[in-house]
N, C-alpha and C positions, 0 to 999 in steps of 0.2 A: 734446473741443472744440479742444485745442492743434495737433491734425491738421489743420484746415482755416486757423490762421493759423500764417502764418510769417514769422517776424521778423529781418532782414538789419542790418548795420552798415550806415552811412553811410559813405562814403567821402570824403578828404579831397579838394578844388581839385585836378587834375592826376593823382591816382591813376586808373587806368584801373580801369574797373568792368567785374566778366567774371559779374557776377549772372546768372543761369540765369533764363529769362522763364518756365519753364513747371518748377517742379522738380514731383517726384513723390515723394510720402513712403510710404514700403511699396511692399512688390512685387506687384502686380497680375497676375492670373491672368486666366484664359479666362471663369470661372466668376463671377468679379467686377468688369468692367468696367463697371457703374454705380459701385463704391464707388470706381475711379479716379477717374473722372470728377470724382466728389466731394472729394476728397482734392487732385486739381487746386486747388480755389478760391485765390486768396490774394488777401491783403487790399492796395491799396497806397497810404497814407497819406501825402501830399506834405507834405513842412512847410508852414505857411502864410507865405503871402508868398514864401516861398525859393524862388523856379525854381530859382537856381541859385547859389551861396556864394561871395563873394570869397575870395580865400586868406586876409585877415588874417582873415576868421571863423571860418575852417574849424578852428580845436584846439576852439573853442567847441561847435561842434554834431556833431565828426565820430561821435563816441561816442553821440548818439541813435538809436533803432531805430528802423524804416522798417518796412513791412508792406504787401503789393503784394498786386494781384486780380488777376487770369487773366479777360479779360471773358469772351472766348469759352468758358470753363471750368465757367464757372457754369451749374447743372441749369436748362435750358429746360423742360422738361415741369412743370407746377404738381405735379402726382398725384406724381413723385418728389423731388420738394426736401425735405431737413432743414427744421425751425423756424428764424425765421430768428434764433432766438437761438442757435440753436447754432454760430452762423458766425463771430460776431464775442464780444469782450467787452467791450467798452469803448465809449462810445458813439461813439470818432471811426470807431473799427471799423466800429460800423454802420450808422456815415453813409456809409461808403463803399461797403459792399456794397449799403444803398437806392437809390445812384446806380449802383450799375453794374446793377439788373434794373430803371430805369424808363430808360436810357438804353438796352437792348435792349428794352425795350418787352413789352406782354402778351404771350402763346407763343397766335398764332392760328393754326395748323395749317390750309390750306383743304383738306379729303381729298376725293378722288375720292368716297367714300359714307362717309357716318357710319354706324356701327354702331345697330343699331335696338333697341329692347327693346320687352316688351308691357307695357300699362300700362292695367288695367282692358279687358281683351280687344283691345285695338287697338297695333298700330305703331307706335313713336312714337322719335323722334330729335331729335341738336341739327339746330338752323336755321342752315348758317352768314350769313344776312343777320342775326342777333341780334349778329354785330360789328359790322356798322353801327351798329348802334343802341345799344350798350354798350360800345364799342371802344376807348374811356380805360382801362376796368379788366377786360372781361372776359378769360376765360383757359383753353382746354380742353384737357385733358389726352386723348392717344390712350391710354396707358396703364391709365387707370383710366376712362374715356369720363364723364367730369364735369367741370364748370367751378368756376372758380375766380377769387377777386378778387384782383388784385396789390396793389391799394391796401392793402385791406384784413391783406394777408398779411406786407406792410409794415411798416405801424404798428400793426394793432390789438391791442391788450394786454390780456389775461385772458379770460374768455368771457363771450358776452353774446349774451343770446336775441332782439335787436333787430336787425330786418332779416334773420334766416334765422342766425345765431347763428354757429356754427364751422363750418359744414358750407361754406361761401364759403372758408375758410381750411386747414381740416384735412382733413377726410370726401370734400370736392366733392360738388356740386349736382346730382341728376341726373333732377329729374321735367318730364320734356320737357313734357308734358301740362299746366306749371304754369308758361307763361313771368310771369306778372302776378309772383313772385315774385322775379323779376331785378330790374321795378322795385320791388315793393317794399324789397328788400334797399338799392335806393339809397336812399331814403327822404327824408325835405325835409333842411334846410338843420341841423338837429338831431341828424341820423342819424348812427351810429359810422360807415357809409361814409364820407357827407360828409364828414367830421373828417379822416379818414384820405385823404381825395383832396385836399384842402384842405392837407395835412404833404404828400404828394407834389408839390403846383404849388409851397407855400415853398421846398420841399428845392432844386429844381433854378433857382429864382430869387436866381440868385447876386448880384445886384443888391442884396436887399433885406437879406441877411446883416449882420448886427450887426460880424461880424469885419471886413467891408468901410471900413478908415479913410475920415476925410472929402477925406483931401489925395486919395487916388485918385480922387473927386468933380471934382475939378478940372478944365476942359478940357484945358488945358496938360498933365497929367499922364495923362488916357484917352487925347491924341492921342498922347504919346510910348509908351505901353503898345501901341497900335494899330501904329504904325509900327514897331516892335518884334516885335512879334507878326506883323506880317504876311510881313514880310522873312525872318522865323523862319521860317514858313509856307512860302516862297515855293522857300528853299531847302532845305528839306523833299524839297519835291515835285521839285526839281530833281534829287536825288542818289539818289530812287528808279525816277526816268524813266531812267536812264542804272543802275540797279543799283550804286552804288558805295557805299563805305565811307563808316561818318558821324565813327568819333571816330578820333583819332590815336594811336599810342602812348604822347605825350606830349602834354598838353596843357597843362604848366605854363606861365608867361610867359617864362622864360628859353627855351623851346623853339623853332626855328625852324619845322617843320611841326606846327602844332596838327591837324591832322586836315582830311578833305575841307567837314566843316562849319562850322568856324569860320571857315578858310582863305576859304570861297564866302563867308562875311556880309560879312573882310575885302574883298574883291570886289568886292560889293554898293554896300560902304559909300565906297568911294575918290573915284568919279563923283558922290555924292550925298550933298549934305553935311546932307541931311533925314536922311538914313539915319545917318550918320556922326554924329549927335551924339547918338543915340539907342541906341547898339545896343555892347553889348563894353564895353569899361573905361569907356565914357560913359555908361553906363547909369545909372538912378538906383539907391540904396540894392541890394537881393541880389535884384532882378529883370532879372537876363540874359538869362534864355531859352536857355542853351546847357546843364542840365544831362541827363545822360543819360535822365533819368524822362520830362524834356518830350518829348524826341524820340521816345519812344517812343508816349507819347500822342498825338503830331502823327500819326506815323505809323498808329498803330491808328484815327485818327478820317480819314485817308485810304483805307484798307484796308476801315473802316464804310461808309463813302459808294460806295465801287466799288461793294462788295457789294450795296448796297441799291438800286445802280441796276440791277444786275445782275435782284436777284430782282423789283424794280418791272417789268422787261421780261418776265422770264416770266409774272408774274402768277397767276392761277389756271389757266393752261395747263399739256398734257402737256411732260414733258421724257423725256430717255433718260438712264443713267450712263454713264461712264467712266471706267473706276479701274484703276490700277495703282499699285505700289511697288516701290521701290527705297531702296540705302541711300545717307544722305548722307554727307558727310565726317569728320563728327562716329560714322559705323559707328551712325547710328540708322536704323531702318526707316519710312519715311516712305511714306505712302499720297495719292496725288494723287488730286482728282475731279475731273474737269470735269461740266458740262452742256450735255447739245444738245436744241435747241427750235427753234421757230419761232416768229417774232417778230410784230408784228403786222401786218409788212408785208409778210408771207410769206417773209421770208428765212431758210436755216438757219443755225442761228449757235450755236458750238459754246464756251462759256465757261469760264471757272479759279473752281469755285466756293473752295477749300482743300486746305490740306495739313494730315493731321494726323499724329502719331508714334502709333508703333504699338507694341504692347511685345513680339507677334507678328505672325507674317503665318497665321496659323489663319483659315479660312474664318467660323468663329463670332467671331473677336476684327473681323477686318474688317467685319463685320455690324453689330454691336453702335459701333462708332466712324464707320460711314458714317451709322447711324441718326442718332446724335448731332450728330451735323455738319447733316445733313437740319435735326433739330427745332429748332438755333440759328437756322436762319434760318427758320423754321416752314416749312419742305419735308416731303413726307412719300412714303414709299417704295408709297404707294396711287395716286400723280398717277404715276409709272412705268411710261413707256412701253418702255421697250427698254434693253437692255444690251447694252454692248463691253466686254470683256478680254481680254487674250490670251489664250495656250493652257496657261496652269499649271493643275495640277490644283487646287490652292485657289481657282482663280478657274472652271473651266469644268465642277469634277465634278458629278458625273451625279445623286450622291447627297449628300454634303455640301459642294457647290464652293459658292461665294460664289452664283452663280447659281441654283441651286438652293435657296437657304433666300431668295431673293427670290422665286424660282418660287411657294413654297410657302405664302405672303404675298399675292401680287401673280401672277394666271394669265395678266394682260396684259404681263407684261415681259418680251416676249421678245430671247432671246437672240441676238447676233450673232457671230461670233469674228473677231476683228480681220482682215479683208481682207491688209493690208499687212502682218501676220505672218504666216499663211498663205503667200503670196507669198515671202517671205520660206525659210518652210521647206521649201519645194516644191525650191528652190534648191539649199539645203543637202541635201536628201535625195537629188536625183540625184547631188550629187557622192560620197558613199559607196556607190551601186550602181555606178560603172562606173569599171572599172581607171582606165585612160584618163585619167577627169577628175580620180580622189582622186592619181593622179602627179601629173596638172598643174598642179592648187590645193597640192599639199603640195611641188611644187617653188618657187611661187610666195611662199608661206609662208617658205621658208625663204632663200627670194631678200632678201624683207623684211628677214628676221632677221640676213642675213650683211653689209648693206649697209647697212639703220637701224641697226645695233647699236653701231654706231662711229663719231665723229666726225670721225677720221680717214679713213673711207671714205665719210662722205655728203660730206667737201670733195672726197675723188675724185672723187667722183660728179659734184658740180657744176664740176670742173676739165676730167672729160670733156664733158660737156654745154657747154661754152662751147668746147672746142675743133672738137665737131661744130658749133657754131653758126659759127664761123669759118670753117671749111671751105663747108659752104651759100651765106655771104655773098658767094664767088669767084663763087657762079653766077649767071648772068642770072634765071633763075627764080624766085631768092631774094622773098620776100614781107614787109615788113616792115609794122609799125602798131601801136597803139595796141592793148596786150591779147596781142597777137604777141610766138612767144618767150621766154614766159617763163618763170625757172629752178621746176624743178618736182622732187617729193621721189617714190619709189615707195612707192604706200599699201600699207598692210597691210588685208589680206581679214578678216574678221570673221564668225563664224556671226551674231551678232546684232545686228549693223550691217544696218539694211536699204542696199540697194544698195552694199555696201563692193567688193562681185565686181567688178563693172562697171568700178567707180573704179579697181580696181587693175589688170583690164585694160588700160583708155583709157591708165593712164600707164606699164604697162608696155611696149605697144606702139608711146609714143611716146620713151620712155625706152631703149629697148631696144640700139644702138648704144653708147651712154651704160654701160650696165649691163654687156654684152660686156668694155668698156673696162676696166672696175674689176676683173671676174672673173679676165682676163688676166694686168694687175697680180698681185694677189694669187695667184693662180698660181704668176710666175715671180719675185716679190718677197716674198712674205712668208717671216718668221723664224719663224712658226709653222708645223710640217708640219700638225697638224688643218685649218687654213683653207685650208692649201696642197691637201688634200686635197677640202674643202668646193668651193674655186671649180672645181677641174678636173671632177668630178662632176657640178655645176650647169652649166659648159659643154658636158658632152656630155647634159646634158639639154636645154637651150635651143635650142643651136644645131645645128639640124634640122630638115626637115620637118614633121614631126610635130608636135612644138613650138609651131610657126608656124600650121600648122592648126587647132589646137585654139583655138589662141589668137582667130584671127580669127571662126571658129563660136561663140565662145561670147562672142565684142562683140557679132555679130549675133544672139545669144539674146539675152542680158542687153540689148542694146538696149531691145529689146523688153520684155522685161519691166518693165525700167525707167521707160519713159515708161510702163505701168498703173501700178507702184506711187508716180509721181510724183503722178498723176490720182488714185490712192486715198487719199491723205493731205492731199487740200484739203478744208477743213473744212466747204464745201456742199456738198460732192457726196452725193449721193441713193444712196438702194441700187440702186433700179431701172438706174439708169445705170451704175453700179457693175458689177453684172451684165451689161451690155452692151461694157462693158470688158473683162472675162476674154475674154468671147468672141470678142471682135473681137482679142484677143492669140494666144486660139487658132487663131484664121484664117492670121492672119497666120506665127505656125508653122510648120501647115500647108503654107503657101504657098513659106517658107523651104524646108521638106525635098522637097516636089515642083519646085521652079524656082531654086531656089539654087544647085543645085552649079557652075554655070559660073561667076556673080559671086565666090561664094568660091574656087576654084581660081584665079583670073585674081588677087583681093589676094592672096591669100597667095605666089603667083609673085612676082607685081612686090615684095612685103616682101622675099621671098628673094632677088633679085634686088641690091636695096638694100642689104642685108647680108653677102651673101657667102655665102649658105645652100644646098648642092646641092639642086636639085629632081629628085627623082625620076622615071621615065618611067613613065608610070601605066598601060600597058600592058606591062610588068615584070613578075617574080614580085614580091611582099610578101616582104620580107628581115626578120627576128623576131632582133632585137637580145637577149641574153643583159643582166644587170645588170653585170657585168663590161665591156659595150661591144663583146663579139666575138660570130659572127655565131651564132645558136641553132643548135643541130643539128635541131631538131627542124622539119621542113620545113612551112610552111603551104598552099602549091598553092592562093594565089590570088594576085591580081593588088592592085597597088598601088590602082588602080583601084576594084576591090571592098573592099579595106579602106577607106578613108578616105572611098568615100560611103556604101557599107551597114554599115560595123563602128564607122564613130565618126562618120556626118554623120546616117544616119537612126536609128541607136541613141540619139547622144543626146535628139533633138527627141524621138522616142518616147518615152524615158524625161519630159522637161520635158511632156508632153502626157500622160501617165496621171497624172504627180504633180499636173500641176493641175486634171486630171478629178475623181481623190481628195481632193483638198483642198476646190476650192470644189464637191462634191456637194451643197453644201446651199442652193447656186443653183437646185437643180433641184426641192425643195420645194416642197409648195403653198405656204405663204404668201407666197414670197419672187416665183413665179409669176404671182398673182395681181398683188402688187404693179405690174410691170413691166405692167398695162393701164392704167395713168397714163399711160404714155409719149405724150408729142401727136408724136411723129416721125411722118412721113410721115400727116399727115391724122389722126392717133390711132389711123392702122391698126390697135395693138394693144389697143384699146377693147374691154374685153367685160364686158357688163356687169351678168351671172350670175355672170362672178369678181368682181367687186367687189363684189356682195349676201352672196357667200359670206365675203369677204375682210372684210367689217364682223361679220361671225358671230363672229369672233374676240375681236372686244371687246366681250364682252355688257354692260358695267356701262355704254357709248357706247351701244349699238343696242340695243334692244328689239323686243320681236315690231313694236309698232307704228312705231317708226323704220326698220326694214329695210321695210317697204313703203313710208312716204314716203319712202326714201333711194330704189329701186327708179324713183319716177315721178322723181323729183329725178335721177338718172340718165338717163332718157331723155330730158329737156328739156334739161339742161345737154348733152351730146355732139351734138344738134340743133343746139343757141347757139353753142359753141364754131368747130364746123365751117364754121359761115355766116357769123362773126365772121374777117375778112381779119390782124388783128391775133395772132390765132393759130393762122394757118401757118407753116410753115417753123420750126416753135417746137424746142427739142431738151432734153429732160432737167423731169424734174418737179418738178425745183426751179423751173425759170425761170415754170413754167406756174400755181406758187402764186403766183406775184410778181405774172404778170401778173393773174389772177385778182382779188387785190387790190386790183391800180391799177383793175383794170374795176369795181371792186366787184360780182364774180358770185358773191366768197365770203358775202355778203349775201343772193342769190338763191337761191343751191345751199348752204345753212351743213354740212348733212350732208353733200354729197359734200365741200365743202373741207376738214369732222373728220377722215372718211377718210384724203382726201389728206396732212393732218399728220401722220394717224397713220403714213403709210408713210414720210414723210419723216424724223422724230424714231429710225426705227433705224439707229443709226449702223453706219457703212461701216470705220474704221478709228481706231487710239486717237491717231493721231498728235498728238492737240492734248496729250495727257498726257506722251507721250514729250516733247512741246515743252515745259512743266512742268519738267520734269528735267534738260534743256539748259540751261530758265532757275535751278533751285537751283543748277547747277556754278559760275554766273555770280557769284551773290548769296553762296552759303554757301562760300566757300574756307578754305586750309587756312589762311589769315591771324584770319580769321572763324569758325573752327571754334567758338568758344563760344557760337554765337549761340543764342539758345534760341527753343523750338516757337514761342509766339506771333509773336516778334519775325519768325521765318522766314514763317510765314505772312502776316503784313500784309505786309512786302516783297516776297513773290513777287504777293501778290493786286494790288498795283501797279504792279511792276515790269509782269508780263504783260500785264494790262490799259489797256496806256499810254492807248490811244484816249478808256476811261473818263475814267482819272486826269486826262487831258486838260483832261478839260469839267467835274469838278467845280471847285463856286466856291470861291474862298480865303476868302473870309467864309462860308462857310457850315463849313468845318473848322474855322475859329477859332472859330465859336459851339458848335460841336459840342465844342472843346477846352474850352470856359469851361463847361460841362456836365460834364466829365469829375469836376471836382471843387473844392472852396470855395476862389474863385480871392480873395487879397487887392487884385489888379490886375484893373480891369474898364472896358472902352469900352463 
């Protein structure tokens, strides 16, 4: 029993508290990731009355234990929870843990199909309209495919054959065939349910608590608690919108900075002298509102409310996953999910459902903690339409990748592999097939490294770059303005930076004078021979022809690429269009290596030109430079000419065009085929609509024999409708055409073709919304911050992200949601 509670010191007024939100008692394996789970719980018992302790109380109380819960921790599923006596010992224990599963509320999974069983020769399954009708207390387990009563699992003490006995409690319920049974387990106003629903409405009426003094009764005394509370609230929400720090290092009263949160109440209360007599040293008797426990509970009842407006929008709709991990600051493995769906007004919208730690990144531990996360918010991996991960093997293998034990679950989830990674390594891969480009990126490379690597040389850096700018300003052509000009750093190339090539071209090209400069320098100034070594090297590498060539061909490659993989990582974008994106990259290619050579030969002239760089006579021999600088013996007997457009202008594009043939091959599949006769471009020319009968074959649990013929005439009427309807020409991309759909309300008319349509829409195009996830931890978790623990990280990211939510949730509805949390002695 002493595993699931665990008990902390109290810290003194001013002591910083570095308490761990999520600890973990034993070491957790592959094989036992429910019994983590469990071992998660903790209990968190608030003093009563005490938000928060003046310093002359604190010798008084600091030595009492404290006992904290993990809300999100606690088993969702009914079928696998302990008894809930084995959670707690003491009754304030248990009052705590009854408040944290009726404030997550019953575990109502809505699954794509309930599992059936026979029952007296027939079929028979749950109903999910039965939570409608029982929706206070019922409760169904996937696991064990039976219901169960929360109320009842609650409070009810010993066994009793009244109303369906333990089997609501312990066994769960599971004779489909026998709903009268549900009511009668609720039974009249006598019934151990009743009894037990009845301690659950007391429990959470903080109002009517015996502990609640009468002076808190007092107008005078709920308004100053309110206003107290709300400014608490207010700044809350303020310091999560913006990601910053809440407590200070010091937060004694001798301290000058108490922390970002007291500091903003300070703030708050200066202008306002309502605020200002209520709030800090003016407060009444040990209710502050600033101790570390509140903030966290403000915080988890803002982080509740994102959530739940989140999964209110999905509803019982399809969604797709996105999951990737990485490690945080704290060297913990942290696994992000988002979700993509569509909304009800046909837009795709791609969401931060959580972050949870991981003890592995094993394809079966990620399984088993994505489920988890799923059943907290009663999501289930049956409503799963589509998967994105990158390209690791625990995320995409064949046979045990994360994908795969979804696969083997769920026939409808199919899989995607992230677009904008892909892209990504198509990139990276030509640069190790061709001499040429692994010089060029590994001179580049080490450009970075000789010139970031020292602060003495990026002031070079920018001593030359102001000097070329000074030179410019002499001439009449000079351009000056707003944006114009300014001092810039040379980026370092990245394999797994998407677009980092591009970046560090653009500034090497614009750098490049600048950079010559520095080379020079250290050349003929430095006291080190290595470096003196390093730049003369790097100069007869750069400055050259060749050089300069490569340089300019591969902005106009990466150009290109670029603006797809910008258009790949917006979060509506459709696959269908997706797919019309490669292509329209490969065209364009194409189009570079047959009609390119003159534009490129004419910039890369005028750069040399600008620089001081001989240009070659390109009806010359090709002169074959040794590594030493002097000239090869070994004769090549072609022309300058033929190397630089067939040996490095159509080799490389070749090369960028098979690697992106081989990458997105799985464009050219049927399903992905299919999809693309959504497209309403040009008249819905790509309309066919024997692929789309077949393309709904795919989801048989959606289509049935007799859905695929009404889909079939619902096809023919809708592409008649749309075509004669003026509002849906000129349309582009099958995201806009759900919208408009919509607004026409034709998804009403066609409901089958519009399933479809979502269904093509919900397979996600690339993870970018996760990689954004992990931009936002660097934000939130620093190394100031490093002790911040799981749950803590998760409600902050689930609102930092989602500001827009954060936005619109109401400040009184988190304050009521806080005064829920647990037996508040202060109460409006």
């Amino acid at each position: 029993m002493d595993r699931f509670v665990i008990k902390t010191k109290r810290h003194r007024l001013g002591e910083s508290s570095t308490s761990n939100d999520n600890i973990t008692n034993g070491t957790s394996t592959n094989d036992n990731v429910q019994e983590e789970t469990q071992t998660n719980v903790r209990i968190q018992e608030e003093m009563p009355i005490n938000d928060s302790v003046p310093e002359e109380h604190a010798q008084g109380i600091h030595n009492q234990s404290q006992v904290e819960v993990n809300l999100s921790a606690i088993e969702a599923d009914p079928g696998l929870r302990l008894p809930i006596s084995d959670l707690a010992k003491t009754s304030k224990e248990l009052e705590i843990v009854r408040r944290a599963y009726l404030q997550k509320g019953p575990c109502q999974p809505r699954l794509c199909k309930f599992p059936q069983t026979t029952s007296y020769g027939q079929q028979r399954k749950f109903i999910v309209d039965w939570y409608n009708e029982f929706g206070s207390w019922l409760e169904y387990s996937e696991s064990k495919d039976a219901v169960y009563c929360l109320c009842c699992y609650l409070f009810k003490v010993g066994e009793s054959a009244k109303g369906g006995g333990g089997k609501f409690v312990s066994e769960g319920y599971r004779n489909w065939y026998k709903k009268e049974n549900l009511r009668k387990h609720e039974g009249n106003h006598d019934s151990v349910h009743h009894h037990c629903y009845m301690a659950c409405q007391d429990l959470m009426n903080n109002k009517g608590h015996i502990d609640v003094p009468l002076e808190s009764k007092t107008k005078e005394s709920k308004r100053d608690y309110y206003i107290r509370l709300r400014t608490t609230t207010k700044a809350i929400r303020y310091l999560l919108r913006q990601g910053l720090a809440f407590r200070g290092h010091d937060e004694s009263k001798s301290s000058l900075n108490k922390g970002n949160f007291v500091e903003l109440i300070k703030v708050m209360a200066e202008d306002n002298d309502e605020i200002n007599k209520v709030v800090l040293d003016n407060s009444q008797g040990n209710c502050i509102m600033t101790a570390p426990e509140i903030q966290k509970q403000i915080i988890g009842a803002f982080a509740h409310l994102v959530s739940k407006t989140i999964i209110s929008d999905i509803g019982d709709d399809f969604f797709a996953l996105l999951v990737d991990e990485a490690r945080d600051v704290s060297i913990k493995e942290q696994m992000a999910v988002a979700l993509r769906y569509v909304n009800k007004g046909g837009k795709i919208i791609e969401r931060f459902l959580g972050i949870v730690h991981v003890p592995n990144t094993t394809s079966r531990c990620l399984k088993a903690s994505l489920e988890s996360l799923l059943t907290t918010f009663g999501l289930s991996l049956s409503r799963v339409r589509g998967q994105g991960y990158d390209g690791a093997s625990n995320m995409q293998g064949e046979f045990n990748g994360l994908k795969s034990l979804i696969l083997k679950e769920n026939k409808s989830a199919f899989y995607v592999h992230c677009f904008a990674h892909q892209l990504q390594l198509a990139l990276v891969q030509i640069t190790k097939k061709n001499k040429q480009l692994s010089e060029f990126f590994g001179s580049l490379a080490l450009l970075a490294n000789v010139i970031g690597g020292s602060c003495k040389r990026q002031e070079l850096l920018r001593e030359k770059q102001f000097e070329k700018l000074m030179e410019r300003v002499s001439f009449d052509n000079f351009v000056s303005g707003s944006g114009l000009n300014q001092e810039s750093t040379l980026k370092r190339p990245g394999d797994t930076r998407w677009n980092s090539y591009y970046f560090t071209i653009t500034s090497m090209i614009k750098l490049f004078p600048s950079v010559v400069g520095v080379l020079e320098y250290l050349e003929n100034n430095s006291d080190d021979v290595s470096h003196c070594g390093q730049a003369s090297m790097l100069l007869r590498n750069i400055v050259c022809f060749e050089f300069a060539f490569v340089l300019h061909l591969m902005r106009s490659i990466l150009g290109i690429t670029n603006d797809l993989s910008q258009a790949l990582q917006r979060k509506d974008q459709d696959l269908a269009n997706a797919m019309k994106l490669v292509i329209f990259a490969k065209d364009r290619l194409q189009e570079l290596r047959e009609g390119g050579w003159d534009d490129l030969l004419r910039e890369t002239s005028s750069f040399c030109v600008q620089n001081n760089i001989l240009i070659p006579n390109m009806n010359d021999d090709f002169v074959l430079y040794s590594r030493d600088g002097r000239v090869s013996r070994k004769g090549t007997q072609i022309t300058n000419l033929n190397h630089y457009k067939v040996d490095v202008l159509y080799t490389v594009i070749d090369l960028q065009l098979s690697e992106l043939n081989d990458r997105f091959d799985n464009t050219n599949t049927e399903l992905l085929s299919m999809i693309s006769c959504f497209d309403p471009s040009n008249s819905f020319s790509a309309f066919d609509r024997k692929a789309l009968v077949k393309l709904a074959e795919f989801y048989p649990e959606e289509f049935d024999d007799n859905d695929l013929v009404a889909l079939e005439n619902q096809l023919e009427n809708y592409i008649r409708d749309v075509k004669s309807d003026q509002e849906f020409s000129n349309m582009s991309g099958a995201s806009r055409l759900a919208e408009k759909l919509v607004a026409k309300r034709k998804n009403v008319t066609y409901p089958l073709v519009y399933l479809l349509l979502k269904l093509s829409l919900i397979l996600p195009v690339a993870t970018a919304s996760v990689e954004r996830i992990f931009s936002a931890m660097k934000i939130v978790k620093l190394e100031l911050r490093n002790r911040m623990g799981d749950q803590m990280l998760n409600d902050v990211l689930v609102s930092f992200i989602e500001k827009d939510i954060l936005n619109g949730v109401s400040i009184d509805e988190v304050m009521n949601f806080f005064q829920e949390m647990g037996p508040r002695r202060k109460i409006f």
